[in-house]
C-alpha positions, 0 to 999 in steps of 0.5 A, spaced: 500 500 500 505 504 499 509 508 494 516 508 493 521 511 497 523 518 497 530 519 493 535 524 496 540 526 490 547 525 492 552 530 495 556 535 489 563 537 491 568 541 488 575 540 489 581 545 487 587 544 489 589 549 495 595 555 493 602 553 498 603 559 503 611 559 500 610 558 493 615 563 490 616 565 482 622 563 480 628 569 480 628 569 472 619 570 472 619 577 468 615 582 472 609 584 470 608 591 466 604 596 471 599 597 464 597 589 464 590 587 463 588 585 470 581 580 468 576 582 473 574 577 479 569 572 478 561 573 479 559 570 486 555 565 487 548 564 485 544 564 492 542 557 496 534 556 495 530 555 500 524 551 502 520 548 496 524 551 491 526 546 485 534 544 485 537 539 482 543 538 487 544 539 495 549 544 494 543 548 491 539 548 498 540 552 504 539 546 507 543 541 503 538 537 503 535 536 494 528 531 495 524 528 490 521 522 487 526 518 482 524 521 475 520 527 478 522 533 480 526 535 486 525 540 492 530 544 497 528 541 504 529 540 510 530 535 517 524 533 521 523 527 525 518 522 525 518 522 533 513 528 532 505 527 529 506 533 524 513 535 525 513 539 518 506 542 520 510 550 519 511 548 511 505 544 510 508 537 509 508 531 511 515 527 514 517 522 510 524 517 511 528 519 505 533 513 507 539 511 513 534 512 518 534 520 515 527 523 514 525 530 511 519 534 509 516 533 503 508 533 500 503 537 501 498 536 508 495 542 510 492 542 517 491 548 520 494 552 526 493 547 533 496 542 535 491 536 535 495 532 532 498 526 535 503 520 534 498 513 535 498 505 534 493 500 533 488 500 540 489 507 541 483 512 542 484 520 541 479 526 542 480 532 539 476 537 537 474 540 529 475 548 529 474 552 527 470 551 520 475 546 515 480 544 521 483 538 519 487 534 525 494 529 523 495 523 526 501 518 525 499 512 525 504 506 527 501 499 524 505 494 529 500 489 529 498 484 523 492 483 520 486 488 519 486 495 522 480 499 522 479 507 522 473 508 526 472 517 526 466 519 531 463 525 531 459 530 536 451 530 534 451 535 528 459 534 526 460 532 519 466 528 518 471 527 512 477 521 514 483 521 509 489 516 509 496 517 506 502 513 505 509 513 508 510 519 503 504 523 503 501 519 498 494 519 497 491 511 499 484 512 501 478 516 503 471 515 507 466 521 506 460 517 506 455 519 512 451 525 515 452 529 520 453 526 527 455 519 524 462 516 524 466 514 518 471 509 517 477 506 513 480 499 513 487 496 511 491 490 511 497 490 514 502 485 512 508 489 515 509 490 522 514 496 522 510 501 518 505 506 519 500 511 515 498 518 516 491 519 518 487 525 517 479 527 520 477 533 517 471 537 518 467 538 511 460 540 515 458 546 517 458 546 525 465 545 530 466 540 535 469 534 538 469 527 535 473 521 537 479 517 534 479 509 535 484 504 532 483 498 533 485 491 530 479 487 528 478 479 527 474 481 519 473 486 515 466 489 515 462 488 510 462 494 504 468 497 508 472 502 504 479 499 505 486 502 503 
């Protein structure tokens, strides 16, 4: 159920060989005439991009770190940590391994200003609250029990509910945005790694703010007509 990992360009280094302090010219050198043509100094370098720009190398980026998709296109970044539910939450990405153990912003997930997000597992039960109109919150979900997980988003009465799910990195797996105001929505997926984990995001798409609650659980079977990821 996942995409291919994100790609980190490798690093592009310029070597010159460095001028000894007592090199000397030798006695014979003719001195230069004082009407010589002196070339003038090279242009300075380009400035390093920030953030979301389009680069082709790390030595591009403030950063010195250059992420994409292999034969996509790639961004300047930056470090995050998966410690955090949404630690790139100021740029509005997700954050995403980029391989060694190494993680970096990348996507797009916009989830408003609170901080409702959190870092969950299977068994786990969260209560939030939607506000204001079109709050979204973010949770990291690790998936470390086989088997069928369920994604269960319980609103309070007049509270209309959208789930969404997003692979490792940020891409779109699935959604659930079948029922009124009130009643819960849900998502299923098959877990066949322990290890990973998926982004889960509840979103208000209704026209009133309010609380709801989270649950994910490990279930014996899929539920009839349940929209799976």
């Amino acid at each position: 159920m996942f995409a291919r990992l994100v790609y980190v360009s490798s690093f592009a280094l310029s070597l010159a060989a460095c001028p000894s302090d007592d090199m000397q010219a030798p006695p014979d050198a003719p001195a230069a005439h004082p009407d010589a043509h002196t070339p003038p100094p090279p242009p300075p370098p380009p400035p390093l991009r920030g953030y979301g720009e389009v680069c082709t190398s790390p030595s591009q980026c403030q950063s010195n770190l250059c992420v994409g998709e292999t034969g996509g296109t790639y961004i300047c970044s930056r470090p995050c940590t998966l410690t955090v539910a949404q630690d790139c939450k100021d740029v509005d990405a997700f954050c995403v391994p980029i391989g060694g153990g190494d993680n970096a912003c990348y996507g797009t997930i916009d989830t408003g200003n609170d901080t409702d997000d959190a870092v969950v597992q299977i068994g786990d039960t969260v209560t939030r609250v939607l506000s204001p109109l079109g709050d979204a919150d973010l949770f990291l979900v690790h998936l470390d029990q086989l088997g069928t997980a369920r994604f269960t988003v319980t609103p309070q009465p007049s509270i209309d509910v959208k789930i969404e799910a997003y692979g490792e990195i940020g891409s779109a797996l699935g959604f659930a945005n079948d029922m009124g105001p009130g009643l819960p929505e849900s998502l299923e997926t098959d877990v066949q790694q322990i290890g990973t984990h998926v982004f889960i995001v509840v979103r208000d798409v209704g026209s009133s703010t309010g609380g709801y609650t989270l649950s994910v659980q490990h279930v014996a079977t899929a539920a009839p007509g349940a929209r799976r990821f």
